[in-house]
N, C-alpha and C positions, 0 to 999 in steps of 0.2 A: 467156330464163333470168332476167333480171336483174328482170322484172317479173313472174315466179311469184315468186322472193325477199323482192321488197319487198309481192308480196299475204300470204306467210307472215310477212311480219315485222309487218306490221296484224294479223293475226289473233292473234301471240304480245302486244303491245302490249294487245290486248283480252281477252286471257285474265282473267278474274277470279283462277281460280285459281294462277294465276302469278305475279298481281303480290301474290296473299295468303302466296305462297311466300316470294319475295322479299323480304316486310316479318318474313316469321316467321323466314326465315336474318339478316336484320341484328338482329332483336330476340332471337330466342335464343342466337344468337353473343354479343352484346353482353354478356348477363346470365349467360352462363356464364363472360365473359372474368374481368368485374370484380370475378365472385365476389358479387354481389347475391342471388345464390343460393349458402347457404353449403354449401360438399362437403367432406367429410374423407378422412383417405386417401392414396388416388392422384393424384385431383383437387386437392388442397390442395396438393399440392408440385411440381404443375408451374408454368411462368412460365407469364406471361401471354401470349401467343404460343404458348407449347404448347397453352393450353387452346384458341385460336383453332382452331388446327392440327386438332387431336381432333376438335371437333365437326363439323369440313366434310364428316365421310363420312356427315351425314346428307345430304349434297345428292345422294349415291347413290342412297338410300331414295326421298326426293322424285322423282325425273326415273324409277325403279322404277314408279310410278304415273304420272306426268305423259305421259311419253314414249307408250308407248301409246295412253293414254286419247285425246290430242291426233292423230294419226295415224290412229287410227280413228274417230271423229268426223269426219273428212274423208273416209272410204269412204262413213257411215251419214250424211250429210247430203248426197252426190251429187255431193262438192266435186273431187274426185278425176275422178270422171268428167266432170265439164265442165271442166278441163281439159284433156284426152284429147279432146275433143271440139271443144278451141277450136285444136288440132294441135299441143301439147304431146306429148313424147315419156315413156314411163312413166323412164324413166332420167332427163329432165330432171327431173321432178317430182321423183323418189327423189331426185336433189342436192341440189335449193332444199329440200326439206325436211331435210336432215341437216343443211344448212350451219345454217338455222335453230336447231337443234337446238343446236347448237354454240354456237350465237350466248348463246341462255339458260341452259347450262352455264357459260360465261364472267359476262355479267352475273350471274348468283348466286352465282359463285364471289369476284365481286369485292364483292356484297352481306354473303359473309362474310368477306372479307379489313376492311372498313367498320367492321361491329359490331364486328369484334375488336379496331381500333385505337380506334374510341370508347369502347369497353372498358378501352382504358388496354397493349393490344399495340403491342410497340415491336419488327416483326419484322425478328431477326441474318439475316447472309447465308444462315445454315443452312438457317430456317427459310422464309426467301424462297425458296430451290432445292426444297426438300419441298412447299412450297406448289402451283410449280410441275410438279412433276413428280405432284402429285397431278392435276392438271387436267389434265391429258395423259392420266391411267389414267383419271379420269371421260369425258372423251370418246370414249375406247376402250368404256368400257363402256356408253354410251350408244347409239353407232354399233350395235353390236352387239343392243341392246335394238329400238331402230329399224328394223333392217335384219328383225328375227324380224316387227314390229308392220306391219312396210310385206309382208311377204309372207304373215301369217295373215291380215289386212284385218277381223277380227270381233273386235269390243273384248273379250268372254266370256276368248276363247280367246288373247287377246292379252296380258291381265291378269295370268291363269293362268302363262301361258308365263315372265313376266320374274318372278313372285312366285317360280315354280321354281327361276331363273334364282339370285336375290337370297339364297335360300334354300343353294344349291347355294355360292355365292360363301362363305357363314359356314360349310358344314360345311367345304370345301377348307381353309381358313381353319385351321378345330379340326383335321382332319386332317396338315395340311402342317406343322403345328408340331411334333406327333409325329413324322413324319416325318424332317423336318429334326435333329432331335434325336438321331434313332438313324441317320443316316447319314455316311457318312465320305467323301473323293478324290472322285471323280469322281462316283458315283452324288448326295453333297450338293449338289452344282453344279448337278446337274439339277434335283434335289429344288427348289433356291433358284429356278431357272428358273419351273420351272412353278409353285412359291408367287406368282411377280408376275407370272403371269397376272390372276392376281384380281385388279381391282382395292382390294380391300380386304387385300388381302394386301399389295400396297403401300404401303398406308397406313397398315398395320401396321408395317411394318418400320423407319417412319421414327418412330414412336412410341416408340420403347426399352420396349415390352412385349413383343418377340420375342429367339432368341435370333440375333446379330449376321452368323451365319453364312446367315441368312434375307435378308438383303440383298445382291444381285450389285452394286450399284454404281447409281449413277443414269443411266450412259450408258446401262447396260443396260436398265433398268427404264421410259426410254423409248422404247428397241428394242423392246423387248416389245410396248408402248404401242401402238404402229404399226404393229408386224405384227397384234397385234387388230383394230384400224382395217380394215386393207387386206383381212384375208381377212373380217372382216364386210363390207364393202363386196362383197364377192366371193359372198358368199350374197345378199346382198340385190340384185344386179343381174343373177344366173345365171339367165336364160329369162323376165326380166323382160320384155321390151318380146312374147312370144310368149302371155303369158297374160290373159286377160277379165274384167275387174272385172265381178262378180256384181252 
């Protein structure tokens, strides 16, 4: 296990495209913190740590695309199968790749935590716990992204699948707010539940452009977090080791 890990972790090291992610989350971070790009607005009256905060959910966008592409690239390059072939179990692979996966949600999350304070972010306790509790919904939602791209194995159809996916996350998003809006007791509670599934709905909520009753709390919100984790993990390893890489 530990040396499929560190072969995934050479190959994330070698991503071109990765490390061009990387440079583009601390340089856009950076220019949107210190306001070198001037915004009016909304934009203009947050602190500098909000802006920081805002822009991270493009690293959902990003790992939208990456996640897959990288995943199936190892079915269509035979990488996967030599593996399997060197007495790798498909379940072991399925982990050292997730954890992986993990690994470069974390590094780019901390690429924009970087640009925001060279930016001139000085982030309060607040916005330290949002921070965090946003990378715990990006890993959820990545698991998740992973778990679909490790069981279609055809990049087309894999691409397709998380653009749905991403797609799906913004109308919940527009939905859940209406929602939330016209519901009252008990059924709002729910309503608040399944808004922080998304994880963009999460990250909404910390933003103060929802209304307040959209947020269950951050214990919850990483409860959430973890039950997406466990039951993507749940799809992505169900009849796994009974089925034949094409």
């Amino acid at each position: 296990m530990k040396s499929l890990y560190l072969a995934n972790f050479r190959r994330l090291s070698k991503s071109v495209f990765y490390i061009l992610g990387l440079l583009i989350a601390f340089a856009a971070t950076f220019l949107f913190t210190n306001e070198t790009i001037q915004f009016e607005g909304l934009f203009s009256q947050m602190s500098p740590a909000g802006r920081t905060y805002f822009i991270s959910i493009c690293i959902i966008a990003f790992f939208t695309i990456y996640t897959p592409i990288s995943i199936c690239s190892e079915y269509s390059e035979g990488i996967i199968r030599n593996k399997i072939i060197s007495g790798y179990s498909q379940k072991q692979i399925y982990f050292s790749g997730l954890f992986i996966q993990y690994k470069a949600v974390f590094i780019m999350w901390i690429a924009n935590i970087l640009g925001g304070v060279a930016g001139g972010a000085r982030p309060s306790g607040s916005i330290s716990g949002y921070m965090l509790i946003l990378l715990i919904a990006m890993m959820s939602y990545t698991t998740l992204i992973y778990s679909i791209s490790f069981k279609l194995q055809k990049p087309i159809r894999s691409v397709i699948a998380s653009f749905l996916l991403i797609n799906l996350c913004i109308n919940a998003v527009l939905a859940g707010n209406f929602i939330i809006m016209i519901s009252k007791g008990m059924a709002l509670k729910i309503a608040a539940i399944c808004y922080n599934i998304n994880v963009m709905g999460q990250w909404l909520t910390k933003t103060g452009l929802t209304d307040p009753e959209a947020d269950p709390g951050s214990i919850a919100q990483i409860l959430i977090s973890c039950a997406v984790i466990a039951l993507s993990v749940l799809i992505g390893t169900a009849k796994l080791e009974k089925r034949d890489i094409q």
